[in-house]
C-alpha positions in Angstrom: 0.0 0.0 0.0 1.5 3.6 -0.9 1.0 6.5 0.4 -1.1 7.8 -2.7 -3.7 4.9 -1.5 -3.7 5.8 1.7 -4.3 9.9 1.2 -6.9 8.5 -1.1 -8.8 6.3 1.2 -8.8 9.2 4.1 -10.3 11.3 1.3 -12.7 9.1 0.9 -13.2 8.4 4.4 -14.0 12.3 5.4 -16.6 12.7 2.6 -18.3 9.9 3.8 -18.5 11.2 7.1 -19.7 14.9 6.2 -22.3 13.3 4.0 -23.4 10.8 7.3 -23.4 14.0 9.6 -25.0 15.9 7.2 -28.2 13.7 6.3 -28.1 13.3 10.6 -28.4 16.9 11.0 -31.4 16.7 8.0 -33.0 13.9 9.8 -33.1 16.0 13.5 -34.3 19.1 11.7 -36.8 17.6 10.0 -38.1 15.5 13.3 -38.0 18.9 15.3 -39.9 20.9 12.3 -42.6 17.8 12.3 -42.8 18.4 16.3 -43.6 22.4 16.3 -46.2 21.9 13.2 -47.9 19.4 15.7 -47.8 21.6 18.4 -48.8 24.8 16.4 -51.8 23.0 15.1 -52.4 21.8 19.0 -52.7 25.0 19.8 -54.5 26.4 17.3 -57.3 24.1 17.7 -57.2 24.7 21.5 -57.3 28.8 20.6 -60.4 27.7 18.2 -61.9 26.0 20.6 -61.8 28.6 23.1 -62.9 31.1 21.3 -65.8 29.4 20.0 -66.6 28.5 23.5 -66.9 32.0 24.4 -69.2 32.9 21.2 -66.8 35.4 19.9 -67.0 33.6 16.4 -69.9 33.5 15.3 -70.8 34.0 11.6 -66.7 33.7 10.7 -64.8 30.3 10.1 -62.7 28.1 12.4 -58.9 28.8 11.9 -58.1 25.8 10.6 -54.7 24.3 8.8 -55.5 24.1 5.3 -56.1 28.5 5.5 -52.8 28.8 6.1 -51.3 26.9 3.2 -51.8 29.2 0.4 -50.5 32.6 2.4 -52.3 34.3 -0.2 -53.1 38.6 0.5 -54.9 40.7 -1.2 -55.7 44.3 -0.8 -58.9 46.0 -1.2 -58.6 49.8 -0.6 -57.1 49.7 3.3 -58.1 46.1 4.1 -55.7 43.4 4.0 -57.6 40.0 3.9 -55.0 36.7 4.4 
């Protein structure tokens, strides 16, 4: 074994190794992203809830997850609907 093959394998052994810690650091993002969309939603049906408890909603819709897919505005003079 030369020294050229042994350079070579390290090289090959410290990609492999950014790319592992890489795709772990993907996976715990996207676990922890997952986790704070299930508690936003938690809480927005608990806020929905509430306030539908208390009557303060009547005649508009439940906040609900699908509404805030789209982000859409649109402007009407000095209204901003979402």
């Amino acid at each position: 074994m030369s020294v050229d093959d042994l350079l070579f394998t390290i090289i090959i052994g410290g990609v492999v190794l950014s790319i592992a810690y890489l795709r772990a650091q993907y996976m715990m993002r996207r676990s922890y992203r997952i986790a704070e969309r299930g508690s936003e939603l938690r809480l927005r049906e608990l806020y929905a809830t509430r306030r539908l408890a208390q009557g303060s909603l009547r005649g508009r819709p439940v906040p609900s997850p699908a509404a805030d897919e789209g982000h859409f505005c649109r402007h009407e003079g000095q209204k901003l609907y979402v």
